[in-house]
C-alpha positions in Angstrom: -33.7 -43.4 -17.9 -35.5 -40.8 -15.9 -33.1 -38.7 -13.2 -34.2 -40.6 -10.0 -33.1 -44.1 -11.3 -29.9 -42.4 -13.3 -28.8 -41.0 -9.5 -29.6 -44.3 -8.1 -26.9 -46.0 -10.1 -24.7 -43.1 -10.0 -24.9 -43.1 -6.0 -24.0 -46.8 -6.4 -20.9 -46.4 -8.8 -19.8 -43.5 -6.7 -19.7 -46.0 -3.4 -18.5 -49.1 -5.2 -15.8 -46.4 -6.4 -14.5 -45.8 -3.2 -14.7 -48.9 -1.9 -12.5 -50.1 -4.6 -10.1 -46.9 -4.3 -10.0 -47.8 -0.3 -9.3 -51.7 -0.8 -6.6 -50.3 -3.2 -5.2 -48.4 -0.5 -5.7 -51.2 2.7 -3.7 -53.7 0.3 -0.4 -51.0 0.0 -0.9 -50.5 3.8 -0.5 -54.5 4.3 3.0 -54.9 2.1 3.8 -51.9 4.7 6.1 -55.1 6.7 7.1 -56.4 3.5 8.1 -54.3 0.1 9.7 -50.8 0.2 7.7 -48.0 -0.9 9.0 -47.6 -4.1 9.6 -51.2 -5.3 5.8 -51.8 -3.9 5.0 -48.8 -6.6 6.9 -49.9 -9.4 5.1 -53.3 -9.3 1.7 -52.2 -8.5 2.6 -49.8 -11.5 3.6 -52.8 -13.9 0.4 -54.4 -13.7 -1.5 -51.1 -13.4 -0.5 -49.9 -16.4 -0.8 -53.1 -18.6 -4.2 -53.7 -17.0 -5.1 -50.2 -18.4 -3.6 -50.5 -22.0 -5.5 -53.5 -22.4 -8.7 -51.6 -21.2 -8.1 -48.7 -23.0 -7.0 -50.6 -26.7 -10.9 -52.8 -25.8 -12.8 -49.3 -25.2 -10.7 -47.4 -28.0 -10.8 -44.0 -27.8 -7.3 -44.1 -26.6 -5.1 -41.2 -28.9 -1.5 -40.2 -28.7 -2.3 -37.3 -31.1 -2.6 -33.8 -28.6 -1.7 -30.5 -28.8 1.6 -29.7 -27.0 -0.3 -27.4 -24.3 -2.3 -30.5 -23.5 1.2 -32.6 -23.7 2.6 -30.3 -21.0 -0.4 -30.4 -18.8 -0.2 -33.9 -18.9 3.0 -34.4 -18.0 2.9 -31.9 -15.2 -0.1 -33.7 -14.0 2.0 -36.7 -13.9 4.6 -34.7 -11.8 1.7 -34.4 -9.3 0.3 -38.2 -9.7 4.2 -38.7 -8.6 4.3 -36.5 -5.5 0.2 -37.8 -4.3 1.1 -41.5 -4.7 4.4 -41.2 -2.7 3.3 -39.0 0.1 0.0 -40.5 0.0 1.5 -44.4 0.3 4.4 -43.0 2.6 1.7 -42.3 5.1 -0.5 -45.0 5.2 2.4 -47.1 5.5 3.2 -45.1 9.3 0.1 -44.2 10.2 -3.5 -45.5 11.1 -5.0 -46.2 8.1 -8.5 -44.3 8.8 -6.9 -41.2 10.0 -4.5 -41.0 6.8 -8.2 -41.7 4.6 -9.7 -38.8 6.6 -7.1 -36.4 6.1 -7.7 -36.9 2.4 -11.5 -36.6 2.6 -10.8 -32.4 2.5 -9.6 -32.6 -0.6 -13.4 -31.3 -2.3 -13.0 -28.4 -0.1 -9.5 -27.5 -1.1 -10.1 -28.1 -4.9 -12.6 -25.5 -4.2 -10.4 -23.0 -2.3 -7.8 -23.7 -5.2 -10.3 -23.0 -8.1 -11.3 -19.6 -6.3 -7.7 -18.5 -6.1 -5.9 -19.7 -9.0 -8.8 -20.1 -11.9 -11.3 -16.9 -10.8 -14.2 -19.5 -9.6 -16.8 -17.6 -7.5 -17.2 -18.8 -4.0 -19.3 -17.2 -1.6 -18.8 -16.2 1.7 -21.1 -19.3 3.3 -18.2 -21.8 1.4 -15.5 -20.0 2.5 -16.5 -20.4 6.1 -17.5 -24.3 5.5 -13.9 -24.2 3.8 -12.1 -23.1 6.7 -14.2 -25.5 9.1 -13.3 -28.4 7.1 -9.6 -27.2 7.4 -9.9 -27.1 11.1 -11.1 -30.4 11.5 -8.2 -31.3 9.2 -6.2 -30.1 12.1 -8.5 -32.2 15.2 -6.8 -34.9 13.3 -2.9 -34.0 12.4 -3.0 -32.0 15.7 0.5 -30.1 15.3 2.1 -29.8 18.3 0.3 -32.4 20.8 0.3 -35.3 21.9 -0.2 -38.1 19.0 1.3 -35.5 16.3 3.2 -37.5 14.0 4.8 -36.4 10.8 3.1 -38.8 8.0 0.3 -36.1 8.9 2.1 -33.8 7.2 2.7 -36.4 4.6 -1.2 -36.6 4.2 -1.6 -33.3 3.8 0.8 -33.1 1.4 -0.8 -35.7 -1.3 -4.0 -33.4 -0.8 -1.8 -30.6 -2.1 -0.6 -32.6 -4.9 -4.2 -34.2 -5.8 -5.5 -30.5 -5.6 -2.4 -29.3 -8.4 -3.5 -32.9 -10.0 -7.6 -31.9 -10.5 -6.8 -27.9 -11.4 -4.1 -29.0 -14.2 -7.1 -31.4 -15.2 -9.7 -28.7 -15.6 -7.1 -27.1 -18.0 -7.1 -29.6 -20.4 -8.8 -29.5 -23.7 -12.3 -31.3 -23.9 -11.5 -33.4 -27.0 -8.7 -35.2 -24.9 -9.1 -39.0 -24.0 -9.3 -39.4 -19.8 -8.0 -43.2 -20.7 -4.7 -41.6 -22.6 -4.3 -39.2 -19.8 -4.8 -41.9 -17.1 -2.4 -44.6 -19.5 0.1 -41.7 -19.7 0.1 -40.8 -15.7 0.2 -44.4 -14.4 3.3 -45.4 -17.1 5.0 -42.5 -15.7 4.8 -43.4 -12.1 5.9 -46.7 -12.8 9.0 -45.6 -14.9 10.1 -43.4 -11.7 9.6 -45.5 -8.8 11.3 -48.5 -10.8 14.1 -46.0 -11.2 13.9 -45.5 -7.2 13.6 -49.0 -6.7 17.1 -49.6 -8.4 18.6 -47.6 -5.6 17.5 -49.7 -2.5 17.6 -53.7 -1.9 14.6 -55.2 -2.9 12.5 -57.6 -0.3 11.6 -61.3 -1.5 8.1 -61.1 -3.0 6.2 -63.7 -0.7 2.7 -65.7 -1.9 0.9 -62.8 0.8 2.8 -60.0 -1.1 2.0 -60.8 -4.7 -1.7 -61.3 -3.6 -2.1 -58.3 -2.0 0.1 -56.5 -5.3 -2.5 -58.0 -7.6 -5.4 -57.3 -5.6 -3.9 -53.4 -5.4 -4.0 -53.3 -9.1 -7.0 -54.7 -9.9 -8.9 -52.4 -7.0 -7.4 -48.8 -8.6 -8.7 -49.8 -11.9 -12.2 -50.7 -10.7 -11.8 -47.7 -8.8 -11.0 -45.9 -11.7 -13.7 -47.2 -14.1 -16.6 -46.7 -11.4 -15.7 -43.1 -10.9 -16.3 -42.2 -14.1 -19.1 -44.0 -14.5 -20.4 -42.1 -11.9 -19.6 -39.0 -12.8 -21.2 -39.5 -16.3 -24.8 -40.8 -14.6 -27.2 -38.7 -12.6 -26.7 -34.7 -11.2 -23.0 -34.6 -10.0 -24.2 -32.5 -7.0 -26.3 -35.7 -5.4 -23.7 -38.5 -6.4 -20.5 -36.5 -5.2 -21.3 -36.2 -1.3 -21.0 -40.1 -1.4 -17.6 -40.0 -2.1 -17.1 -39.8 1.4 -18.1 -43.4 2.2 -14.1 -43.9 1.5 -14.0 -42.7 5.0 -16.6 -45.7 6.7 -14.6 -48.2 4.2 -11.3 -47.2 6.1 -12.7 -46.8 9.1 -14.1 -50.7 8.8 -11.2 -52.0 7.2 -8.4 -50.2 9.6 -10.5 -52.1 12.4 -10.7 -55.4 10.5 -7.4 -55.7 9.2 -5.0 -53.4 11.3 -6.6 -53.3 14.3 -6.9 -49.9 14.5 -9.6 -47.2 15.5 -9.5 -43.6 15.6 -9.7 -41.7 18.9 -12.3 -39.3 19.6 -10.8 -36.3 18.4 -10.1 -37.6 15.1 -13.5 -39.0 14.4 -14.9 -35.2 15.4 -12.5 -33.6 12.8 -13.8 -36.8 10.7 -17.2 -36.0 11.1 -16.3 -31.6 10.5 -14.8 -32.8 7.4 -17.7 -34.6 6.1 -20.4 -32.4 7.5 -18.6 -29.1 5.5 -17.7 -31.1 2.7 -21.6 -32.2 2.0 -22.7 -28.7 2.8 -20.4 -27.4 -0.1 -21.5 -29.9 -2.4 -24.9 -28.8 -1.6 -24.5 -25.1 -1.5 -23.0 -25.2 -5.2 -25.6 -27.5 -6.1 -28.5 -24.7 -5.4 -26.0 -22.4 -7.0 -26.3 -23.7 -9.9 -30.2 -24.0 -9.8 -30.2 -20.0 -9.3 -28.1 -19.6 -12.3 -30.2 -21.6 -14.8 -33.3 -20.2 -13.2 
């Protein structure tokens, strides 16, 4: 397959990717009015993580037998999987759904401040000031202190902080170990704790509505999950990653659709800022990289 058709598909995957990760997300916001947070989790989890065993026992490749470094990075990893699904959820269900997605959508640019200041990773002086652009249209949008402020924001950011810990504790781990026994291991370990949660609060009826939207949930993150790394193992990483940001024009649709919601003006400009600086990074480390091998 030569590299134009290989970043054809890869562009694809990368879209259908997000649109599954975003239907994912628009099906938790629905049971919003229905289940509790963490009893939604723990059954989203239940079917998650059977879905996956079956997956990963069809594909193989699935091992149990890892150094105890990696064993420790895992399960920290899971700590943050934890902490980005709660605060993550917690906001979509009290917030617009599009302005929750487009908080996450700086989450490229603060892997990359993370990786400059905890792993050593070079970044120049022209990503550093895209970096703190993108951050400043993160705040067009949370706007602390104003009008429309509301604290899910904070709750945004905070799964951004935990998907950044997530991503760095994943560039730690060996190369030999399986992504479907570290994605088995993360999603049986959410479910474990929020079915623990769930045994503190009442649980709601599950209505007809609520198991559909619980199975459609499940089956979304997995195709979510398959297509991103699909995507990632097709084509030049630096032409199929800027398309991850078609999560946002997802939301944006489906918050209109199904929630009847639409961002105001200044949240579609710290949109767009986030966007426009995230691309440019992707970009700028894209000819990086051509320098180096040149």
């Amino acid at each position: 397959m030569d590299m134009a058709k290989a970043n054809t598909r890869g562009v694809l995957m990368m879209i259908a990717s997000m649109t599954f990760f975003t239907l994912n997300d628009a099906c938790m916001k629905a049971l919003s009015g229905t289940l509790p947070l963490s009893q939604a989790l723990f059954l989203r989890g239940i079917s998650t993580t059977l879905l996956m065993l079956g997956l990963a026992i069809a594909l193989g490749g699935l091992t149990f037998r890892l150094p105890r470094r990696d064993w420790y990075l895992i399960a920290m990893r899971s700590v943050t999987e934890i902490g980005s699904a709660y605060f993550f959820i917690s906001a979509i269900y009290n917030m617009p759904f599009a302005n929750a997605t487009a908080i996450l959508q700086v989450l490229p640019l603060s892997i990359t401040l993370a990786g400059a200041i905890f792993l050593g990773e070079a970044v120049g002086w022209r990503r550093m000031l895209a970096i703190l652009i993108g951050f400043s249209g993160v705040m067009l949008i949370v706007r602390p202190g104003f009008d429309g402020f509301t604290t899910y924001s904070l709750y945004a950011l905070a799964a951004v902080v935990a998907v950044t810990c997530r991503d760095l504790l994943s560039r730690q781990l060996s190369k030999d170990v399986p992504t479907m026994t570290v994605a088995l291991f993360n999603a049986a370990t959410v479910t474990v704790v929020f079915g623990l949660g769930s045994m503190t609060i009442d649980w709601a009826p599950i209505t007809t509505p609520a198991l559909w939207q619980l199975g459609g949930a499940s089956v979304f993150i997995i195709g979510g999950y398959i297509f991103s790394v699909s995507a990632m193992r097709i084509g030049e990483i630096a032409v199929i990653a800027p398309f991850r940001y078609t999560a946002l024009l997802s939301a944006l649709l489906l918050g209109l659709i199904f929630f009847g919601e639409w961002p105001d003006a200044l949240t579609l400009l710290g949109s767009a800022i986030i966007v426009a600086t995230g691309v440019y990074t992707f970009y700028r480390e894209r000819s990086i990289a051509k320098q180096a091998r040149a």
